[in-house]
Structures are given as structure tokens and as C-alpha cells.
C-alpha positions as CSV (number, residue, x, y, z in Angstrom):
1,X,0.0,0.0,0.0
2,X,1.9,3.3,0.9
3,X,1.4,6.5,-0.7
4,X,0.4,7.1,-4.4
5,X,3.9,6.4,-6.1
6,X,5.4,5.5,-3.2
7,X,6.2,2.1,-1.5
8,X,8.0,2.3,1.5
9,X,7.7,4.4,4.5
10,X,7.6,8.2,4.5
11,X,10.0,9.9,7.3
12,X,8.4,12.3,9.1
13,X,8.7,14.7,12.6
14,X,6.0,15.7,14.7
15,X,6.5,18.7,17.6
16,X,4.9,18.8,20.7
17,X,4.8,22.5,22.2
18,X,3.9,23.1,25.3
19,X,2.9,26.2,27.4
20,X,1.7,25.9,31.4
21,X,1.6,21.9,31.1
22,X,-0.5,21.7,28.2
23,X,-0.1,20.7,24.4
24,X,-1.0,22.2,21.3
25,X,-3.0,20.3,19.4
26,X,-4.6,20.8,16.0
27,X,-7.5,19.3,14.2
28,X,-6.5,17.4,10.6
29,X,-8.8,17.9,8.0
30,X,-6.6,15.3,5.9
31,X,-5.4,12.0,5.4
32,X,-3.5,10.6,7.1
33,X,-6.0,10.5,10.4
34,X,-9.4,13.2,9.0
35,X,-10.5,14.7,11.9
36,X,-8.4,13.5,14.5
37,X,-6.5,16.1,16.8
38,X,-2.3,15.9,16.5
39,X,0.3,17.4,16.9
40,X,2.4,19.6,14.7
41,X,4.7,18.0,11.7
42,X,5.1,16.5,8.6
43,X,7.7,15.7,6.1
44,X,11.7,15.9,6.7
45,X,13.0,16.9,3.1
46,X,15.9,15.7,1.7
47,X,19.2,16.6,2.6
48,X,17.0,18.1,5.6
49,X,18.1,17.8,9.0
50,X,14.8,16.3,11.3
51,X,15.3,19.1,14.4
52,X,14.8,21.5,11.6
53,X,12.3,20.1,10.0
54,X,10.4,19.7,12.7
55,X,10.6,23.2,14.1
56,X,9.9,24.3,10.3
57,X,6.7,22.5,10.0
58,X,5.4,23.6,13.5
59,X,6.2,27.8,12.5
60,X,4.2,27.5,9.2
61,X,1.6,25.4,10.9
62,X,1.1,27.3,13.7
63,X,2.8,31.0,13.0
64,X,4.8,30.8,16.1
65,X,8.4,31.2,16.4
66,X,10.2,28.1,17.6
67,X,13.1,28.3,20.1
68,X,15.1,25.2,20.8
69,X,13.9,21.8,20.4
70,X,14.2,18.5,22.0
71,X,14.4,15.2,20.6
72,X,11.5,13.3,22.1
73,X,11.2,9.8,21.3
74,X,9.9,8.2,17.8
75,X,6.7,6.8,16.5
76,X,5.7,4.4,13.5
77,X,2.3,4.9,12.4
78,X,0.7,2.7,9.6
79,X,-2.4,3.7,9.0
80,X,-4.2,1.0,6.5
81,X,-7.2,2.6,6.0
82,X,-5.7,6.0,4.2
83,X,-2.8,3.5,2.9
84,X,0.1,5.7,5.1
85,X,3.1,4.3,6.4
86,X,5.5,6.9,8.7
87,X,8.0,6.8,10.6
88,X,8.6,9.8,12.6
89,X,10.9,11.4,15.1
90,X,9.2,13.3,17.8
91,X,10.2,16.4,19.6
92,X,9.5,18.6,22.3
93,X,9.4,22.6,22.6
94,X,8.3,24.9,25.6
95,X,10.4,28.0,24.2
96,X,8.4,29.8,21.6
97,X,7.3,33.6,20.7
98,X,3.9,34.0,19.2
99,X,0.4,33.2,19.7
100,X,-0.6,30.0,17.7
101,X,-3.3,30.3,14.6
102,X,-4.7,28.7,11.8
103,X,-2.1,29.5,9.4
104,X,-2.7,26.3,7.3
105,X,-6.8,26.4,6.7
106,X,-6.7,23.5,4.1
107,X,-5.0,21.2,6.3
108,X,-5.9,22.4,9.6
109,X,-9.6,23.4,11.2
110,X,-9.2,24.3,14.6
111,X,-6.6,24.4,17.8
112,X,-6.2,24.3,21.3
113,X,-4.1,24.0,24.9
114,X,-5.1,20.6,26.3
115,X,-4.1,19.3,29.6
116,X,-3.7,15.4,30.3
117,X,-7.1,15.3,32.2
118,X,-9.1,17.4,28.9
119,X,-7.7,16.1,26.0
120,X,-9.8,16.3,22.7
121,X,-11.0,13.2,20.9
122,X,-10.4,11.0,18.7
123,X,-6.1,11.7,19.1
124,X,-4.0,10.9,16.2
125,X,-1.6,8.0,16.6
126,X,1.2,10.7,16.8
127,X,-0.5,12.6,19.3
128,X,-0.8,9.5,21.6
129,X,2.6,8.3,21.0
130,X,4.2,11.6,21.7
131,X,1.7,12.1,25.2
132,X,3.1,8.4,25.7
133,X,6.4,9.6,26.0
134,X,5.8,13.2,28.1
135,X,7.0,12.9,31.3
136,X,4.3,13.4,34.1
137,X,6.2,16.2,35.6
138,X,5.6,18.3,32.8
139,X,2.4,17.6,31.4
140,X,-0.7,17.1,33.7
């Protein structure tokens, strides 16, 4: 299965940003996961290093400045109904400038600050694999 054209996994990054112990999550209007609130991320170019790519992907999906990030921990997500294979590293950011929006309104529909105890439903398997890896200190 895979991608149109494509038959092997797709690399990706996701970003979890944080602010007062809670996440930013966004809703996905596309595949992979419709409708399912995530994290920030997406592709790692070629030639691209993944701590850049993920803070690139989270300032043009959210419109925030990214400081320094954090590798996190990484997730493999196959996802047979859509036909979407990634493999992803995750990483972590609590130093950022900027208030988040919907700067992405064909891929994105809405966004929020979630604790542990109010998180939105249904999650994205990236969403629940990076929560899996937050440590409870930081994120209540």
C-alpha cells in the first residue's frame, strides 16, 4: 500500500509544544488520520536535518516562532485505512514567541491547549505516541 507512487515508509517529525503543562493540538482535516486532533509535523526533506524540519513544519503550521527543540522519542504509524506508512521522530518545545493560529486552513480546522485530564477526541496515533512519551512532571 503506501502513498500514491510511493512504496515504503515516508520519514516524518512531529513537535509537541507546550505552554503551562499543556499541548498544542490541532485538528487534521486530511489523510492521514481526518478529523483526529495531532500534533504539529510533517515531512523531513531531503538533505534536511529532522530538528529543523520539525521546528519548520510547526512555525508554518502554527505562525509561532520556535526556540530550541528536544528530541523526544519516535513513532511508527501505519495507517491501512488511508494507505500511510510513517515513521517519525518526535520532539519537544516549551520555548516559543507567538500566539498559535490557523495558518494552514486546508490542512488544519481548529486548535487548542489541552491538559492530560481534557484532551480532545479522537487523538492521532502521533498525538498519543508523543503524550506516551511526556513525562508526568511536565504535562498534567
Amino acid at each position: 500500500m503506501g502513498q500514491p507512487g510511493i512504496d515504503f515508509p515516508g520519514l516524518g517529525v512531529g513537535l509537541v509544544i507546550l505552554r503551562d503543562r499543556k499541548i498544542l493540538l490541532y485538528r487534521r482535516i486530511r489523510a492521514p488520520e481526518a478529523g483526529h486532533w495531532s500534533i504539529v509535523g510533517g515531512k523531513v526533506d531531503h538533505m534536511e536535518p529532522a530538528a529543523r524540519a520539525a521546528r519548520r513544519e510547526a512555525e508554518e503550521e502554527t505562525g509561532l516562532s520556535i526556540g530550541r527543540v528536544d528530541l523526544l522519542g519516535p513513532a511508527e504509524v501505519l495507517t491501512e485505512a488511508d494507505g500511510h506508512h510513517w515513521i517519525s521522530l518526535l520532539y519537544i518545545a516549551s520555548e516559543f514567541e507567538g500566539e498559535p493560529q490557523l495558518t494552514e486552513p486546508d490542512k488544519l480546522s481548529a486548535f487548542g491547549w489541552f491538559s492530560r485530564a481534557d484532551l480532545p477526541q479522537p487523538l492521532s496515533a502521533f498525538a498519543e505516541a508523543a503524550i506516551a512519551h511526556l513525562d508526568m512532571a511536565i504535562f498534567e
